[in-house]
N, CA, C and O atoms as a Tinker XYZ file with bonds, in Angstrom:
   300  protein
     1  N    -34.511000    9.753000   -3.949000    73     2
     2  CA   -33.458000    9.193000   -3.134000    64     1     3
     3  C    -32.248000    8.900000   -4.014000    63     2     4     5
     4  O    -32.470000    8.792000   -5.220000    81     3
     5  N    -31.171000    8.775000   -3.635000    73     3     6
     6  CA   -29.955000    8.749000   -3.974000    64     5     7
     7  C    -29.672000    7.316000   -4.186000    63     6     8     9
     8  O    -30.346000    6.499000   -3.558000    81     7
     9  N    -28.773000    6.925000   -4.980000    73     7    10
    10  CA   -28.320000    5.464000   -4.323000    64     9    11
    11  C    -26.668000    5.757000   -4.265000    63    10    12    13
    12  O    -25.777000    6.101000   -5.040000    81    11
    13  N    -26.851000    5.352000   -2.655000    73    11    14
    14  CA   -25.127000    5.890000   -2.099000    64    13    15
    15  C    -24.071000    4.516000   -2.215000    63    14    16    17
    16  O    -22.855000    4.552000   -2.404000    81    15
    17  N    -24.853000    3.431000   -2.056000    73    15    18
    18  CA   -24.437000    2.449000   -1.022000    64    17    19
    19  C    -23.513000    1.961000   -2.337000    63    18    20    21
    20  O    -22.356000    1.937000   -1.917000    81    19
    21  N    -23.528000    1.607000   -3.587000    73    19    22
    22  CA   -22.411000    1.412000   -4.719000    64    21    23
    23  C    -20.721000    2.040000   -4.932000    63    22    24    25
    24  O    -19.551000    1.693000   -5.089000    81    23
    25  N    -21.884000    3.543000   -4.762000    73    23    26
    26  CA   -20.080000    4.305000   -4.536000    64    25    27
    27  C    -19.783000    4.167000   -2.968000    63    26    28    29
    28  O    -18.637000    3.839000   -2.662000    81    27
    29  N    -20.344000    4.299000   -2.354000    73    27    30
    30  CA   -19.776000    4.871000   -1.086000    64    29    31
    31  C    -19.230000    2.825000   -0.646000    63    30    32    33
    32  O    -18.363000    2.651000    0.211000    81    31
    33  N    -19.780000    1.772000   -1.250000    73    31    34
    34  CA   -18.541000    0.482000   -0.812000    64    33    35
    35  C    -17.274000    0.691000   -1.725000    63    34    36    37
    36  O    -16.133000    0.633000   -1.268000    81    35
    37  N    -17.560000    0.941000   -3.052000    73    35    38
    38  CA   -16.217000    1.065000   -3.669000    64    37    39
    39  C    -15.279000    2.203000   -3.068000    63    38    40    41
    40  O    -14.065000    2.110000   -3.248000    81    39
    41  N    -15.706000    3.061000   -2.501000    73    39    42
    42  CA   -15.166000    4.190000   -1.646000    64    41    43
    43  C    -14.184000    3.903000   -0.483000    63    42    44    45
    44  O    -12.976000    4.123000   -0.394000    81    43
    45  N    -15.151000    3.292000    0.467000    73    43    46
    46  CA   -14.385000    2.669000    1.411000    64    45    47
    47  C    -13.669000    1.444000    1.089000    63    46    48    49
    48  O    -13.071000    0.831000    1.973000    81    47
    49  N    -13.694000    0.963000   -0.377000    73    47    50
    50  CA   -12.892000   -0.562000   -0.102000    64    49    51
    51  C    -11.787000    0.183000   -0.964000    63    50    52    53
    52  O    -10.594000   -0.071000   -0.799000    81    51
    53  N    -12.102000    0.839000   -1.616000    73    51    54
    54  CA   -10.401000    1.599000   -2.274000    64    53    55
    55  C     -9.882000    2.526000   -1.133000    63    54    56    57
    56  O     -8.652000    2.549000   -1.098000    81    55
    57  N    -10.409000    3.189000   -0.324000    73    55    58
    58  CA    -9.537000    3.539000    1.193000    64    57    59
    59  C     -8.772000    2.790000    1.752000    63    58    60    61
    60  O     -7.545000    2.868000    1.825000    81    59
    61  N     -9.764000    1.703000    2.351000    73    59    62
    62  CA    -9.154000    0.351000    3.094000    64    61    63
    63  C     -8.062000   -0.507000    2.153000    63    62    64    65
    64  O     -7.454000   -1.436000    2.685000    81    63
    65  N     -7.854000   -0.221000    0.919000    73    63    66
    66  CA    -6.682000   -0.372000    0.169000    64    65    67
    67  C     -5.631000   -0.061000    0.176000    63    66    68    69
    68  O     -4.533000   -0.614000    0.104000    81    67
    69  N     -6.245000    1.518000    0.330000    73    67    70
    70  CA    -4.599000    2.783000    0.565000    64    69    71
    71  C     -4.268000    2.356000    1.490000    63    70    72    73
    72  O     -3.141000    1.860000    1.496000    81    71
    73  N     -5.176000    2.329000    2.884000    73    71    74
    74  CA    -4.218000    2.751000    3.710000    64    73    75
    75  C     -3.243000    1.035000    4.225000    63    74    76    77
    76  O     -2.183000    1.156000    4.840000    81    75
    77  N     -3.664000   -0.087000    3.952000    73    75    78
    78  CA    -3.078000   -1.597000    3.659000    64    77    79
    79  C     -1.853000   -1.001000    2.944000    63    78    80    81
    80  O     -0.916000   -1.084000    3.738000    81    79
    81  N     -1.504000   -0.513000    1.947000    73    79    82
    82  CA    -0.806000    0.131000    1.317000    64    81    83
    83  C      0.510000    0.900000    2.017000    63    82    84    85
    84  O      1.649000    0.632000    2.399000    81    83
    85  N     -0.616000    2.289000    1.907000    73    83    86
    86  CA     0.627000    2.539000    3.234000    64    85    87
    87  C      1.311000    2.111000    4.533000    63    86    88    89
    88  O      2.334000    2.523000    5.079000    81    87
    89  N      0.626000    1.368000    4.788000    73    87    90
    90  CA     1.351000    0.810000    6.279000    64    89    91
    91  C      1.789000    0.028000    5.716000    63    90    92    93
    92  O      2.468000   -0.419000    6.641000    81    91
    93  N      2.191000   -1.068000    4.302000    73    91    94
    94  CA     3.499000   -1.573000    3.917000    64    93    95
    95  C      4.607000   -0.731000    3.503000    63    94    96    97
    96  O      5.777000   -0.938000    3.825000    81    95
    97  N      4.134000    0.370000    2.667000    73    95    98
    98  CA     4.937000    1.380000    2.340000    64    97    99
    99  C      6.179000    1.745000    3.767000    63    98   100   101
   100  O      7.404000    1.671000    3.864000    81    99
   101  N      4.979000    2.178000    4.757000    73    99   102
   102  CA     5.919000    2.902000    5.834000    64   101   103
   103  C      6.759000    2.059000    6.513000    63   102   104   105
   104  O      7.763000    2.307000    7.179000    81   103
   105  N      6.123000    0.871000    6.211000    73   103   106
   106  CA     7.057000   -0.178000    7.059000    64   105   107
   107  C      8.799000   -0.189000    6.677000    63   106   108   109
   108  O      9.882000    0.041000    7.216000    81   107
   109  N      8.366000   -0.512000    5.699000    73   107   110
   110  CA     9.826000   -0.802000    4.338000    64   109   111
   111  C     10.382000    0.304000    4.227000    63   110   112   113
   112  O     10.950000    0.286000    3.136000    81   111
   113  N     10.609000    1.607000    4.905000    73   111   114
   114  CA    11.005000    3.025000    4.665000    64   113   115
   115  C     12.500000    2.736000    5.360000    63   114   116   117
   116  O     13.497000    3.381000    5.035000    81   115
   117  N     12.509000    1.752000    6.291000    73   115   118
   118  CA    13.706000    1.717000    7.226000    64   117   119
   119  C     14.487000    1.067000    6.564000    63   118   120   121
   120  O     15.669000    1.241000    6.860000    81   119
   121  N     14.276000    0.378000    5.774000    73   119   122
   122  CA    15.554000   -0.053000    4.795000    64   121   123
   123  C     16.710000    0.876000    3.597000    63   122   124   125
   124  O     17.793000    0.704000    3.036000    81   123
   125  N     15.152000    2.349000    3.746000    73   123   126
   126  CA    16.138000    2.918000    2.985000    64   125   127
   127  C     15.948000    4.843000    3.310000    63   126   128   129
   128  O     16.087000    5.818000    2.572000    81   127
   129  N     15.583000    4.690000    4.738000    73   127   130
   130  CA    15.436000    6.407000    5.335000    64   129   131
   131  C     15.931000    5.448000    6.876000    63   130   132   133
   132  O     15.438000    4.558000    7.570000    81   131
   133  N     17.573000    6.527000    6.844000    73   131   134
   134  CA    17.730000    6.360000    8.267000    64   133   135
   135  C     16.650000    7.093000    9.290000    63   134   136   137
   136  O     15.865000    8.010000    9.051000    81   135
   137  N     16.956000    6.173000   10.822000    73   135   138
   138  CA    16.612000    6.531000   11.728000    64   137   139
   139  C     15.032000    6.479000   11.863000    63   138   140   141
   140  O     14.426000    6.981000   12.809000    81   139
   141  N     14.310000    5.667000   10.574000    73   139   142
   142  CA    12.829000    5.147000   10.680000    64   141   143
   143  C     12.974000    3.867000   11.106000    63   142   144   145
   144  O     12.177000    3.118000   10.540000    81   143
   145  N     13.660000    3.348000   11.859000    73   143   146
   146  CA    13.600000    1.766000   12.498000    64   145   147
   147  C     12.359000    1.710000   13.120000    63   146   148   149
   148  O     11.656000    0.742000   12.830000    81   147
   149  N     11.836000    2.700000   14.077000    73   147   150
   150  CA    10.709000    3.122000   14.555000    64   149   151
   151  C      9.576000    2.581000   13.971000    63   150   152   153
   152  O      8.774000    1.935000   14.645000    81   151
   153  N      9.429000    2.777000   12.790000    73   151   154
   154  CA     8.086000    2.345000   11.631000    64   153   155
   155  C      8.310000    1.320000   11.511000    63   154   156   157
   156  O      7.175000    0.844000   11.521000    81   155
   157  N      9.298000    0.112000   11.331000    73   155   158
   158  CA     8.852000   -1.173000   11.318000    64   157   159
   159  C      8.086000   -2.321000   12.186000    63   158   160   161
   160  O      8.305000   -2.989000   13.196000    81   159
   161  N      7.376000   -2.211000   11.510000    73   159   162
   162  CA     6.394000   -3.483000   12.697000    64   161   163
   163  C      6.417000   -4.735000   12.152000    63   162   164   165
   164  O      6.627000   -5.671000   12.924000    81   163
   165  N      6.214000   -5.000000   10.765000    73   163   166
   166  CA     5.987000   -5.878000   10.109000    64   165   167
   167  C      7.311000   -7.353000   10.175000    63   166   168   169
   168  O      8.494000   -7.145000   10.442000    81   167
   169  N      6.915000   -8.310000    9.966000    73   167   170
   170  CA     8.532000   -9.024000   10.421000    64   169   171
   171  C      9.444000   -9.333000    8.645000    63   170   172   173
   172  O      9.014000   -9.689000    7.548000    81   171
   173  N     10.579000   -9.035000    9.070000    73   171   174
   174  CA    11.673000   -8.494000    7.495000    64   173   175
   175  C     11.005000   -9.916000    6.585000    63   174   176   177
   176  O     10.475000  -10.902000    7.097000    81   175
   177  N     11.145000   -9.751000    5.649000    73   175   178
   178  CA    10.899000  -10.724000    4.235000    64   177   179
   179  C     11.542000  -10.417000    3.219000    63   178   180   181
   180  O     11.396000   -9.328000    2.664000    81   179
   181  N     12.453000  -11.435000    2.768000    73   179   182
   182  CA    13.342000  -11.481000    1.431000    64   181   183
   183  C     12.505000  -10.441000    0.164000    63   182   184   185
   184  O     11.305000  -10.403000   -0.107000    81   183
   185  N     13.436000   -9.813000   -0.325000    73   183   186
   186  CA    12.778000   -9.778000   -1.527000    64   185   187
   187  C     12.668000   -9.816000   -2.730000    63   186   188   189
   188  O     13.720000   -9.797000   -3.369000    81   187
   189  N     11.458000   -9.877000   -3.428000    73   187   190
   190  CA    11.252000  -10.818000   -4.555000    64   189   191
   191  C     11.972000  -10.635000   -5.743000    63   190   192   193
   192  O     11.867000   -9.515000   -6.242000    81   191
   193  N     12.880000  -11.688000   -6.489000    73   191   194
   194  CA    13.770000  -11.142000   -7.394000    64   193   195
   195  C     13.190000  -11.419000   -8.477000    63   194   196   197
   196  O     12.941000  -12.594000   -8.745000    81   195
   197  N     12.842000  -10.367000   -9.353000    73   195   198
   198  CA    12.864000  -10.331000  -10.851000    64   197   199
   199  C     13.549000   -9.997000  -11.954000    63   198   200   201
   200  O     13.408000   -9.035000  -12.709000    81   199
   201  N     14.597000  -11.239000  -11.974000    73   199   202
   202  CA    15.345000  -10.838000  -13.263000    64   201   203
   203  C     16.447000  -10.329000  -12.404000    63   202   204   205
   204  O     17.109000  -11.106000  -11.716000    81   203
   205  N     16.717000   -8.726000  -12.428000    73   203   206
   206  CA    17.982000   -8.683000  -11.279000    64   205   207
   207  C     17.569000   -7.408000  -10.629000    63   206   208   209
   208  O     18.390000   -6.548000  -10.310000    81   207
   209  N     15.978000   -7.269000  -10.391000    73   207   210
   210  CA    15.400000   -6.003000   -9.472000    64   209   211
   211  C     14.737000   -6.836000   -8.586000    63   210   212   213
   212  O     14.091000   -7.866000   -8.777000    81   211
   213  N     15.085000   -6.033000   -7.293000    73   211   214
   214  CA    14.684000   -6.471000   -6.072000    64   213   215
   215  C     13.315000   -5.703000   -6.015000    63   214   216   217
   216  O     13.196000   -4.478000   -6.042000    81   215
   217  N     12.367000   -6.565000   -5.938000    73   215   218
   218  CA    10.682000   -6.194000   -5.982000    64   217   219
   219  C     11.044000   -6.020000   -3.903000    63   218   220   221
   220  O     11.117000   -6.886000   -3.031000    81   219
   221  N     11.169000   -4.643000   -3.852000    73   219   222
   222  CA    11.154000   -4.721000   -1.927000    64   221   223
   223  C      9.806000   -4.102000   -2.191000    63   222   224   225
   224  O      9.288000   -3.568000   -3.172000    81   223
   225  N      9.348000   -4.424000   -0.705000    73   223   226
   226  CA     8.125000   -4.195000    0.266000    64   225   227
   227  C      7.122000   -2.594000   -0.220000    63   226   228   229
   228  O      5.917000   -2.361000   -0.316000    81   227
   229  N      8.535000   -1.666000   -0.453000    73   227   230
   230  CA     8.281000   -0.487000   -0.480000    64   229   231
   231  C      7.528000   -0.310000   -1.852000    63   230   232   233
   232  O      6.607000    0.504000   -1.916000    81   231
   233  N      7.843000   -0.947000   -2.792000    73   231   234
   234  CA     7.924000   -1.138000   -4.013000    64   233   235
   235  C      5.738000   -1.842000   -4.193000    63   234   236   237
   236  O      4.807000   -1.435000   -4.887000    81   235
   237  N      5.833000   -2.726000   -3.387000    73   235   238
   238  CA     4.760000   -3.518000   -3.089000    64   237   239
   239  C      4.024000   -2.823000   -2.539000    63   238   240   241
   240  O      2.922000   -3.247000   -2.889000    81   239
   241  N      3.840000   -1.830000   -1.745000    73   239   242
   242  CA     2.833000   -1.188000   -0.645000    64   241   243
   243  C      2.813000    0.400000   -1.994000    63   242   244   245
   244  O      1.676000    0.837000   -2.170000    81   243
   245  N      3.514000    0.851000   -2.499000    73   243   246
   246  CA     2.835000    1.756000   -3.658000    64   245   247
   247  C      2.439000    1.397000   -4.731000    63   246   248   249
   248  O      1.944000    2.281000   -5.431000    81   247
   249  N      2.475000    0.445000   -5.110000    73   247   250
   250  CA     1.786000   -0.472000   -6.282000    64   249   251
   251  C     -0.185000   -0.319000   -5.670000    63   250   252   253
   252  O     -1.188000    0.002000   -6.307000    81   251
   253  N      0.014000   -0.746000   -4.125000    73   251   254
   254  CA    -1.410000   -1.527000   -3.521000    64   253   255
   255  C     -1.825000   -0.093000   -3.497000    63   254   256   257
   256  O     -2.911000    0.334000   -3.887000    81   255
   257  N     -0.753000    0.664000   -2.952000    73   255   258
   258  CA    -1.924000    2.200000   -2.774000    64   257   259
   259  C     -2.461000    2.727000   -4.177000    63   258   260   261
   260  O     -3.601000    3.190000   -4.207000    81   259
   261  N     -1.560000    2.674000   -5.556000    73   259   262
   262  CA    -2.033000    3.039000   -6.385000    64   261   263
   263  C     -3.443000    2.306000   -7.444000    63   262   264   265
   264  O     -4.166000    2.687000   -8.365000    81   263
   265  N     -3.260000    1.189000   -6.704000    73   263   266
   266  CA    -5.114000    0.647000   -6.964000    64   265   267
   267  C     -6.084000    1.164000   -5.989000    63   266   268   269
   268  O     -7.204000    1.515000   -6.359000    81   267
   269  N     -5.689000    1.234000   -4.687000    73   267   270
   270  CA    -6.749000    1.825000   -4.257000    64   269   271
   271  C     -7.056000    3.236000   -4.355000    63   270   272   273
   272  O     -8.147000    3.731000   -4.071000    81   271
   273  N     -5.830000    3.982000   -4.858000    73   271   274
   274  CA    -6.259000    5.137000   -5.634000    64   273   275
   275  C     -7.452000    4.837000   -6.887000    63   274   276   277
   276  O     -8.497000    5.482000   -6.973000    81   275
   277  N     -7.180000    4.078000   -7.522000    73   275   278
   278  CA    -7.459000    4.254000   -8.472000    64   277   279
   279  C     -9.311000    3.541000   -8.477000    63   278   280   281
   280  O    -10.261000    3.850000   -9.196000    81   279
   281  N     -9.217000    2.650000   -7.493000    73   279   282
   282  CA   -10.692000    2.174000   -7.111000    64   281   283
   283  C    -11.340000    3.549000   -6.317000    63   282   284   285
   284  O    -12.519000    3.794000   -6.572000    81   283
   285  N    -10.750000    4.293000   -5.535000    73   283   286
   286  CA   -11.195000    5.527000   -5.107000    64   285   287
   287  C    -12.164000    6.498000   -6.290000    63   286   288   289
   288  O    -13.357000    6.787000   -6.382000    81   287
   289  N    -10.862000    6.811000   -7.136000    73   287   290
   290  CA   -11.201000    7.376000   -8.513000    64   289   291
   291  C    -12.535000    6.790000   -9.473000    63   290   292   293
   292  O    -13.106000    7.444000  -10.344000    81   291
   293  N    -12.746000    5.862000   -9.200000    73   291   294
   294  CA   -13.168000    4.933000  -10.152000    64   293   295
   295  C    -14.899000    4.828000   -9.645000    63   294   296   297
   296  O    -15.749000    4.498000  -10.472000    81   295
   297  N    -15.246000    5.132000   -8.284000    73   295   298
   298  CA   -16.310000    5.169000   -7.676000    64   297   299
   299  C    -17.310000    6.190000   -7.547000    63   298   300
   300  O    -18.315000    5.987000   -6.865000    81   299
């Protein structure tokens, strides 16, 4: 017998990462791809200043996908 159940949770919990991920990603697209107003669902939030870069949303939701890439990878 196999043992699935190790990879296959780290599997699905680095999925369920991406896609948390992307749906911040896509959200935050309308701030900077006209005519995606459509994709926002989420409600607007300042964003976070470091130093004198604006940490936006978009910025935040490919950061999250690239861990759950990387928990994907990693399983």
């Amino acid at each position: 017998m196999t043992d699935i159940t190790r990879s296959s949770g780290k599997l699905a919990a680095g999925a369920l990462i991406l896609i948390i991920g992307a749906a911040i990603f896509v959200d935050d697209l309308h701030d900077f791809v006209p005519g995606t107003d459509w994709l926002h669902w989420l409600p607007d939030f300042p964003p976070l200043i470091i130093g004198t870069f604006h940490l936006e949303h978009l910025y935040i939701g490919a950061l999250i996908m690239l861990v759950g890439l990387i928990i994907m990878a990693r399983s």
